[in-house]
C-alpha positions as CSV (number, residue, x, y, z in Angstrom):
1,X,186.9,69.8,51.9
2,X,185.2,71.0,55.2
3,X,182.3,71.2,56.4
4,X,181.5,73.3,60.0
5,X,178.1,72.0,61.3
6,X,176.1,74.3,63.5
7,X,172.7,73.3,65.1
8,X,171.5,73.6,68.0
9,X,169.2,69.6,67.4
10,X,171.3,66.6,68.5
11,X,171.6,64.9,65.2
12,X,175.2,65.8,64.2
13,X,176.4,62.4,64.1
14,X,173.5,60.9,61.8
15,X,174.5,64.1,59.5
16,X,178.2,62.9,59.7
17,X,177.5,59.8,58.6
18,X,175.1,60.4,56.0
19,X,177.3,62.8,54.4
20,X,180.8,61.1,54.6
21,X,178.8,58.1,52.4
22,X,178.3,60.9,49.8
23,X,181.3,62.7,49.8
24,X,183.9,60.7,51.5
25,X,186.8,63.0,52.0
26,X,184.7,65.7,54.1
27,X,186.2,66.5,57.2
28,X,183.2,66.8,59.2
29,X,183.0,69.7,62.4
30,X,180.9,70.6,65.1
31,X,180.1,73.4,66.7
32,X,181.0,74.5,69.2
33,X,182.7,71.1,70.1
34,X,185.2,71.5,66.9
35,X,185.7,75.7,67.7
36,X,189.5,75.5,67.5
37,X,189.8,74.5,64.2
38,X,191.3,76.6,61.7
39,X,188.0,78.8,60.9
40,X,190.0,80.1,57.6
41,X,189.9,76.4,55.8
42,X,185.9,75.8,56.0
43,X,184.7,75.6,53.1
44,X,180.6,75.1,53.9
45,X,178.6,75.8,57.1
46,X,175.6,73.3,57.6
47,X,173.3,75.1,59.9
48,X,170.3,76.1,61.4
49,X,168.9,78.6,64.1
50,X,173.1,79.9,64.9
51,X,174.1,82.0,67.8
52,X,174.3,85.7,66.2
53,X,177.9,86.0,65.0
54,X,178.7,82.6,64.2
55,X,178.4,81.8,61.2
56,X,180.4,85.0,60.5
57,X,184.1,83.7,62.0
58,X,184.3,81.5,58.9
59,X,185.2,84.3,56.4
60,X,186.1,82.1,53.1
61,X,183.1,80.0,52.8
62,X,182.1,79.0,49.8
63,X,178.3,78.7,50.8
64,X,175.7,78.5,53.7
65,X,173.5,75.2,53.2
66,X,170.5,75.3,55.7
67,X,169.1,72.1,57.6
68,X,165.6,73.5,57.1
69,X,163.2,74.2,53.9
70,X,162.8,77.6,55.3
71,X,165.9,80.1,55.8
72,X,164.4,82.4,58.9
73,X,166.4,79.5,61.2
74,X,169.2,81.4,59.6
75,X,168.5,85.0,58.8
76,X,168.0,85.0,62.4
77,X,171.5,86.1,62.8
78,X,171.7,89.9,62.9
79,X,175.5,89.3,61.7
80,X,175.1,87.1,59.0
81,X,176.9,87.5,56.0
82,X,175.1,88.5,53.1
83,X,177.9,88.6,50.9
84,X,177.7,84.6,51.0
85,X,175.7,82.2,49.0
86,X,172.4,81.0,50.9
87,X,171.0,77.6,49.8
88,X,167.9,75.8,51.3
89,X,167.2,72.1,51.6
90,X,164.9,70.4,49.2
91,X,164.1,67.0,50.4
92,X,161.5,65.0,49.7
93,X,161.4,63.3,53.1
94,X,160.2,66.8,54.1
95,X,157.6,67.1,50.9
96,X,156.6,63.3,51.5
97,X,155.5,64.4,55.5
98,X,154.0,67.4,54.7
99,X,152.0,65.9,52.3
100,X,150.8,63.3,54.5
101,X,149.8,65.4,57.3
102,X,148.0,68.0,55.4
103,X,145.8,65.2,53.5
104,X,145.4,63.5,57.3
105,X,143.7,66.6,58.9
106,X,142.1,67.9,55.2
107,X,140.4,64.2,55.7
108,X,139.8,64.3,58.9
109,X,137.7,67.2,58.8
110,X,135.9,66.6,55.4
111,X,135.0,63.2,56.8
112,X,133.9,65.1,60.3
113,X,136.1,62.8,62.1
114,X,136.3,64.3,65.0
115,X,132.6,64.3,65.6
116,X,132.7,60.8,65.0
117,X,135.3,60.6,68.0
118,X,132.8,62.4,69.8
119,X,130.3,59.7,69.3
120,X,132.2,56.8,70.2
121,X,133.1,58.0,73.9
122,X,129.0,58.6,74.2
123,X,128.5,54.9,72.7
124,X,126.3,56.6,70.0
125,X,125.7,54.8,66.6
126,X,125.2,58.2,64.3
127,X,125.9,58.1,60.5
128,X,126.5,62.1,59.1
129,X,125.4,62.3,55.5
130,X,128.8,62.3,53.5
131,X,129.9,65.2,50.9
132,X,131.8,64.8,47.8
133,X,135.1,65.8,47.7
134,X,134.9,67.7,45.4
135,X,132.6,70.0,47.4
136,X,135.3,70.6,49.9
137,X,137.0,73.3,48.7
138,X,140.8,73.4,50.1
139,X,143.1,77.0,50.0
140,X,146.9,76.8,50.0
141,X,148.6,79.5,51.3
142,X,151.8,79.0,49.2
143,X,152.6,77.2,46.3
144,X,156.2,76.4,46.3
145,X,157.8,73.8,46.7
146,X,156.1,72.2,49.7
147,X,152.5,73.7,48.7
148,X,152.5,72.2,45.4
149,X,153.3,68.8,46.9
150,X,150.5,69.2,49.0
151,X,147.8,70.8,46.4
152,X,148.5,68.2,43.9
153,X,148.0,65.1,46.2
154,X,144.6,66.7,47.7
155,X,143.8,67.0,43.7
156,X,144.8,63.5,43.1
157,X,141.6,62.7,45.3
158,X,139.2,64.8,43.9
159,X,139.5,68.0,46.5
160,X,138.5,71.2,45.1
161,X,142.2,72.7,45.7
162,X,142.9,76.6,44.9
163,X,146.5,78.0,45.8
164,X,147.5,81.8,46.8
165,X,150.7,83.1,45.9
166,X,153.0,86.0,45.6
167,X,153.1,85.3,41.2
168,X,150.6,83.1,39.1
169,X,151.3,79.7,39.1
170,X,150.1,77.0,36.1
171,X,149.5,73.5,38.5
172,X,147.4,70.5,37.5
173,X,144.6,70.4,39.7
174,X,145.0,73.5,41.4
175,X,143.6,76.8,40.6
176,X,145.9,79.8,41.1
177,X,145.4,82.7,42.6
178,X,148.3,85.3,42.9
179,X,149.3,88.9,44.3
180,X,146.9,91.1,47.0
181,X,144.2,91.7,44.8
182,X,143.1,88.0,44.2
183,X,143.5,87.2,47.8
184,X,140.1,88.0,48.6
185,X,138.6,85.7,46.2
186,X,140.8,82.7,47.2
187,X,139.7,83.0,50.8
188,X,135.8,83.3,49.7
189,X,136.4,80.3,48.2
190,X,138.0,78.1,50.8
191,X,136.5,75.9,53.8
192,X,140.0,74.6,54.8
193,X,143.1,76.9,55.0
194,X,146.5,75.7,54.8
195,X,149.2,78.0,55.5
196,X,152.5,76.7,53.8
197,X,154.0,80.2,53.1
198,X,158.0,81.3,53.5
199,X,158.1,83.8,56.4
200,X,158.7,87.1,55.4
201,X,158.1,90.9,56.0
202,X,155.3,90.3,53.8
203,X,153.9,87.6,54.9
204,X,154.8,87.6,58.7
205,X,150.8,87.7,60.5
206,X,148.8,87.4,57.3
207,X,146.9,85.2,59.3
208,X,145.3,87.9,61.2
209,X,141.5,89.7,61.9
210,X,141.0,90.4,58.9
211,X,141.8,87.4,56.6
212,X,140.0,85.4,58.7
213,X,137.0,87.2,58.8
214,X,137.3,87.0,54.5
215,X,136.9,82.9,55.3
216,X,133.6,81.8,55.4
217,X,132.0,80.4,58.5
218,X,132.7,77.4,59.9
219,X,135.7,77.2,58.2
220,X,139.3,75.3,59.6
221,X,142.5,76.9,59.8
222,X,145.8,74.7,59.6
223,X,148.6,76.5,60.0
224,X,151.9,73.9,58.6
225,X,154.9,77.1,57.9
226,X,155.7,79.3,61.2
227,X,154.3,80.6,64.2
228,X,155.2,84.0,63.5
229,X,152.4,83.7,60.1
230,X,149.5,84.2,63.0
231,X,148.2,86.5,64.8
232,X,147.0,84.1,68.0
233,X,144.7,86.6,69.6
234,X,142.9,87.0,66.2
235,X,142.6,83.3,65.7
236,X,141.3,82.6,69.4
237,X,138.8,85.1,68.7
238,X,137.7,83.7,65.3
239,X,137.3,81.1,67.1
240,X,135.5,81.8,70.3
241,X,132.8,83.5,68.3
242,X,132.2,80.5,66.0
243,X,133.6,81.6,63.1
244,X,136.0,79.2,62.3
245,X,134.9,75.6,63.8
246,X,138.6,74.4,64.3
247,X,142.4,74.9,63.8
248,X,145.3,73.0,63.6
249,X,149.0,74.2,64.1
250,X,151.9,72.6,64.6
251,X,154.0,75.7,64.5
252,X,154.4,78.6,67.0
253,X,155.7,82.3,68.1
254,X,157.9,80.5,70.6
255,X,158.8,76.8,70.5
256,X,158.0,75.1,73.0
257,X,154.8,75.8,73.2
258,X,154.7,78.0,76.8
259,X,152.3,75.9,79.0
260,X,150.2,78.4,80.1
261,X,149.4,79.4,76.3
262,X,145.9,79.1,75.8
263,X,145.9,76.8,72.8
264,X,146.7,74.1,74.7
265,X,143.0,74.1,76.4
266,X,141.2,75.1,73.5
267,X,138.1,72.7,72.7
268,X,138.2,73.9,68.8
269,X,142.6,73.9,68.7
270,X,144.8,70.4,67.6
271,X,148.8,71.5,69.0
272,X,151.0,69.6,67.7
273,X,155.0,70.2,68.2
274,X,156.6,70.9,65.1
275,X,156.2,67.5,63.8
276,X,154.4,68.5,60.1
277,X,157.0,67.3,58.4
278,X,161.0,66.3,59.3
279,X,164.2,66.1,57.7
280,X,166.0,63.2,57.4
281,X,169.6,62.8,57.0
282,X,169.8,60.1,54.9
283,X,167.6,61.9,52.1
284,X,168.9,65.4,53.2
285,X,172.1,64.1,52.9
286,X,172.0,63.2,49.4
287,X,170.8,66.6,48.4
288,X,173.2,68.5,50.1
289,X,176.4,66.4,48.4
290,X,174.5,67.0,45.1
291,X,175.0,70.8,45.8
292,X,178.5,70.3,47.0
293,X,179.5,68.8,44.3
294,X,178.1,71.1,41.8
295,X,179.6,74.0,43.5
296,X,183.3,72.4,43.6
297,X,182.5,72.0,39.9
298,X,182.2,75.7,39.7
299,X,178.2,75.3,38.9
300,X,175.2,77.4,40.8
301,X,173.9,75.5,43.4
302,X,170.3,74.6,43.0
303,X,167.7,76.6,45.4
304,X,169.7,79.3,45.8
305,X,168.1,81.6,48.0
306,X,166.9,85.4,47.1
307,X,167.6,87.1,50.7
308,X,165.5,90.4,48.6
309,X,162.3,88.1,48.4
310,X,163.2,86.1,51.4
311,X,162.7,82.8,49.7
């Protein structure tokens, strides 16, 4: 069996060896460093973000298995195949750190955290009256796989957690709100935003003008999914008038983060560099073999990608 990984990160030998403990008679490939093997005998491509045309020289694959929870680091390509089966990764190294970072900053600013920061460099001894949590109401944008993770450990400590999505959900904890119509009411309803939604036609700068303004003031914005979700103009703005108090994003339109980009200065805006949440091999690893092995069993791999919906 063999495998042709194409990344553009630096990880390719933690992958190898993650994946040869799983399935032990891989022959493992990288590109470009492996580009004169036989493209005709791989059977899988591992990949993300690929140089358009790439993935396309291996013509008898039997699947394309992204690095990433997300597929745009792989519809990307202009030439990709179609005709091939997509699969994301499901890990639980990437639910378990986005979990922990949205509860972190849904903390931090329920807590006011960063006023109490604030007061320490001034040497001032000021207690804020403290709110229940279950005054603070939270808003998921996106309740798959990573969103549910998310909305059911902010329930787990009492947050008032709703969730948006494209079909109704049924969650513990979490009070569903699906399709355009309802989206109005979910935003009335929530203080803190947290955007944890696939990228798609649909959903590519929902974050924009006129959500925002749908938020009520002094809300926070945390923006976990991609870049390309916001509108950064409409944010800044939303933010320069006072009607959002803060925002968080760890994603953006172009990665690194230019240094001229005016987030970087903002008073009211927390950058951080694509760090929400991480794969790791070892756990990635694990998941991927699973699918491999189902597949040379003849079965459907799980996650199996819907290129119509994008997700």
């Amino acid at each position: 069996m063999n495998l042709m990984f194409i990344s553009d990160e630096d990880r390719a030998d933690l992958w190898r060896t993650h994946l040869l403990k799983q399935l032990p008679g891989l022959n493992f490939y990288v590109w470009p460093a492996d580009s004169d093997v036989d493209k005709t005998t791989i059977d899988y491509v591992l990949v993300w973000k690929p140089a358009a045309g790439v993935i396309k020289q291996f013509p008898n694959i039997k699947a394309i298995l992204s690095l990433g929870a997300g597929i745009d680091g792989i519809t990307c390509d202009p030439e990709l195949p179609t005709d091939k089966p997509i699969v994301r990764l499901v890990d639980n190294s990437l639910s378990q750190g986005m979990t922990q970072f949205a509860v972190y900053w849904a903390i931090h600013f329920h807590r006011d955290l960063g006023k109490y920061r604030v007061f320490e460099q001034h040497k001032t001894w000021t207690q804020l009256p403290q709110s229940d949590a279950a005054e603070c109401r939270i808003g998921l944008l996106g309740l798959g796989e990573l969103g549910t993770a998310v909305g059911q450990a902010l329930a787990r400590l009492q947050f008032n957690v709703a969730g948006w999505s494209r079909s109704q959900k049924s969650i513990d904890g979490i009070t569903s709100y699906a399709g355009a119509a309802a989206l109005p009411g979910f935003l009335k309803r929530t203080d803190i935003l947290i955007c944890l939604l696939p990228l798609t036609a649909e959903t590519e700068g929902i974050i924009n003008g006129r959500l925002l303004e749908q938020l009520p003031r002094g809300s926070v914005v945390i923006n976990l999914a991609r870049g390309r979700h916001l509108v950064d103009e409409d944010l800044l703005a939303a933010l320069d008038c006072g009607h959002l108090s803060a925002a968080v994003l760890d994603v953006f339109h172009t990665e690194p983060l230019a240094p001229d980009h005016p987030f970087w200065d903002h008073p009211k805006v927390t950058v951080t560099p694509h760090i929400a949440a991480l794969t790791f091999p070892h756990s990635g690893a694990q998941y991927i073999a699973n699918n491999v092995r189902r597949m040379e069993r003849g079965e459907a791999p799980e996650n199996l990608i819907d290129l119509k919906k994008g997700y």
